[in-house]
C-alpha positions as CSV (number, residue, x, y, z in Angstrom):
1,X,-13.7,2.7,18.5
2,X,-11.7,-0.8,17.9
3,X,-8.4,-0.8,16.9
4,X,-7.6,-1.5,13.5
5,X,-6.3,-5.2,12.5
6,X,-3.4,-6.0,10.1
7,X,-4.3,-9.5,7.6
8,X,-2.1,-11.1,10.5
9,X,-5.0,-10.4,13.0
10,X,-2.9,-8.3,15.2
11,X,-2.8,-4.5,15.7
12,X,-2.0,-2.7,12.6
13,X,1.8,-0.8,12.3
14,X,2.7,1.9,11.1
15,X,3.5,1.5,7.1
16,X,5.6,5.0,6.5
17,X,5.9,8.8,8.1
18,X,8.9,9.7,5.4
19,X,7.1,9.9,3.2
20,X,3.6,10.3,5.2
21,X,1.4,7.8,4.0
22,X,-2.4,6.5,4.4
23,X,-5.4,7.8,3.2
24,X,-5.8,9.9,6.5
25,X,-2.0,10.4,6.3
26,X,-1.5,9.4,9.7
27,X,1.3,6.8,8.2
28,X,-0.4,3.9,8.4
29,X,-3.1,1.8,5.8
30,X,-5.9,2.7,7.8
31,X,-9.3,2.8,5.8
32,X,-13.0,3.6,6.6
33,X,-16.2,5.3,4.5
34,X,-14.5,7.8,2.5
35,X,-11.7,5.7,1.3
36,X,-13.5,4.7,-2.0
37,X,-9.9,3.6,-3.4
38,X,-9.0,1.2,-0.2
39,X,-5.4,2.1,0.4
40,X,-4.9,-0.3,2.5
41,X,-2.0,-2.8,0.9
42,X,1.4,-1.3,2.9
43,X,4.2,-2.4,-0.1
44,X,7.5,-1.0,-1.0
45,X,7.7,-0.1,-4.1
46,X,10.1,-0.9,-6.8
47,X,11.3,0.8,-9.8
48,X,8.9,-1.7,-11.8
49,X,5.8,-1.0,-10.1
50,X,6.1,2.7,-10.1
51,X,7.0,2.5,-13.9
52,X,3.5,-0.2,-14.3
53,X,1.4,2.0,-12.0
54,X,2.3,5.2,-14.2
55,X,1.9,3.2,-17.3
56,X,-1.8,2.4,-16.0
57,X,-2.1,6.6,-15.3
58,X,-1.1,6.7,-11.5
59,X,1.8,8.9,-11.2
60,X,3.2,7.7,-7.4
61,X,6.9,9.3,-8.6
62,X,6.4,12.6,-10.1
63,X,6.4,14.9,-6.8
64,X,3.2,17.4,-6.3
65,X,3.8,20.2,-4.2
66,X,0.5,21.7,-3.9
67,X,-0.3,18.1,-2.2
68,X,3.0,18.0,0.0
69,X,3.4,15.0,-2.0
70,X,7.3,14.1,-2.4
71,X,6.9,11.1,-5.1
72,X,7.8,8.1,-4.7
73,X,11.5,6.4,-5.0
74,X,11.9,2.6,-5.1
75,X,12.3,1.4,-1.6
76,X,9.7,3.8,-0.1
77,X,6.4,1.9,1.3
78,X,3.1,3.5,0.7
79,X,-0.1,2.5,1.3
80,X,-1.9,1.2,-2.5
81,X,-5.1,0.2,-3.2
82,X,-6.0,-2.7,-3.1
83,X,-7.3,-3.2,-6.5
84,X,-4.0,-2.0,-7.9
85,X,-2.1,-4.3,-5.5
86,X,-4.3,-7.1,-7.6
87,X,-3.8,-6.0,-10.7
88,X,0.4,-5.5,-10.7
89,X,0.1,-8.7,-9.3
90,X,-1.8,-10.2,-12.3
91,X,0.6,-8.6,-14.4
92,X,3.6,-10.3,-12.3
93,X,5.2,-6.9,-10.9
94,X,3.4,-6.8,-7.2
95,X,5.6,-4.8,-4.9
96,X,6.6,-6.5,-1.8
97,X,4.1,-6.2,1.6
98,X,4.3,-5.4,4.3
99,X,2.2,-7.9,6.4
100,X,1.8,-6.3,9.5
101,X,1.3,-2.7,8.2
102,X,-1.5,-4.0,5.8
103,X,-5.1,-3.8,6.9
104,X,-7.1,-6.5,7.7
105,X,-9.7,-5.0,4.5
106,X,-7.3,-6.0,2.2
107,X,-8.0,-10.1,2.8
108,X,-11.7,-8.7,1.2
109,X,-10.1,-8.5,-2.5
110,X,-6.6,-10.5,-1.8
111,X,-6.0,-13.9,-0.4
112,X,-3.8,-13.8,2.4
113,X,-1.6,-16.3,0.6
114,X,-0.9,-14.0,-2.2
115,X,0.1,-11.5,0.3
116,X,2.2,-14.1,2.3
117,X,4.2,-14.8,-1.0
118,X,4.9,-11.0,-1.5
119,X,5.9,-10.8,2.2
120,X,8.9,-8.0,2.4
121,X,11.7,-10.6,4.2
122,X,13.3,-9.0,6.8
């Protein structure tokens, strides 16, 4: 097995463990067959992409138990889907990225240049 990439072309980080994070929920934006959604865009989120991404019927603040799923607050990072990534960016509130954390998979649907400009400064 080869070692997943990040859009940087280096090993992919970690994106979050608090909260866990990823499709697997191994706390990074890994991806593979059953990830129909491709959460693989590591962001921190703001108050105005959690309010968008509700808006468009994705609840990432409300908490769900039954999923050990603790909602979001700004400032967490998560991994998104791609596609949403896109779309808040469309509509001008795309959450900062994380380039390093992000998956290489992402570049299939994003232009790394978009991603650059969203880069989370350190």
């Amino acid at each position: 097995m080869t070692e997943a990439k990040n859009v940087l072309g280096g090993a992919l980080q970690p994106c979050s463990t608090a909260p866990m994070t990823g499709f697997y929920r191994d706390g990074c934006c890994n991806t593979g067959p059953g990830d129909f959604g491709s959460h693989v865009v590591c962001a921190q989120v703001t108050e105005a992409f959690l309010s968008y991404t509700r808006a468009q019927g994705n609840d990432l603040s409300t908490p769900v138990p039954a999923y050990q799923f603790p909602g979001l607050k700004p400032g967490d990072r998560w991994c998104l889907c791609a596609a949403r990534w896109k779309e808040a960016l469309e509509d001008g509130v795309a959450p900062p990225v994380v380039l390093d954390a992000t998956h290489e998979a992402a570049l299939r649907s994003i232009s790394l240049e978009d991603l650059q400009a969203h880069a989370l400064q350190p």
